[in-house]
C-alpha positions, 0 to 999 in steps of 0.5 A, a space after each residue: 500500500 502506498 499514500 501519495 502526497 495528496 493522502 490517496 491511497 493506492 495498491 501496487 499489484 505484480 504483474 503477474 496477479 492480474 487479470 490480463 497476465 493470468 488469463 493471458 488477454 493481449 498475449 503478455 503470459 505467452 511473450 513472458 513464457 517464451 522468454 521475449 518479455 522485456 521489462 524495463 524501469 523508467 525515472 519518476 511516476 507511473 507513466 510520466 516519460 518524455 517523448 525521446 525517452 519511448 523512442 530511445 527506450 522503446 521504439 527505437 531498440 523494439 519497433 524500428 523496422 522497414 517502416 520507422 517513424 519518420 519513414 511511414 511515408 517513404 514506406 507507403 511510395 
């Protein structure tokens, strides 16, 4: 359990407890028992990264291919 500054409350559930892991809904189980899930930390809060940091964090090293950002339209021609 965690209080924030504002006094709010809230849990912090492992990954693996929910819901969407056990029941495997966006495929998260399968890539994990494959060995091919790569977890990562990112500084600060929940969700607050900048937008260089998701591309040299995560579009970059994991989602570059054929059709990178800023080639979609060389890609399409």
């Amino acid at each position: 359990m965690h209080a924030n500054i504002s006094g709010v409350v809230s849990f912090q559930v492992d990954m693996k407890d929910t819901d969407l892991y056990k029941e495997d809904w966006i495929g998260l189980r399968a890539l994990d028992e494959s060995g091919r899930l790569v977890l990562g930390s990112v500084p600060g809060q929940h969700m607050h990264f900048t937008l260089q940091w998701l591309l040299d964090n995560v579009v970059h090293p994991y989602l570059r291919g054929p059709a990178a950002i800023g080639d979609v339209a060389t890609a399409r021609a």
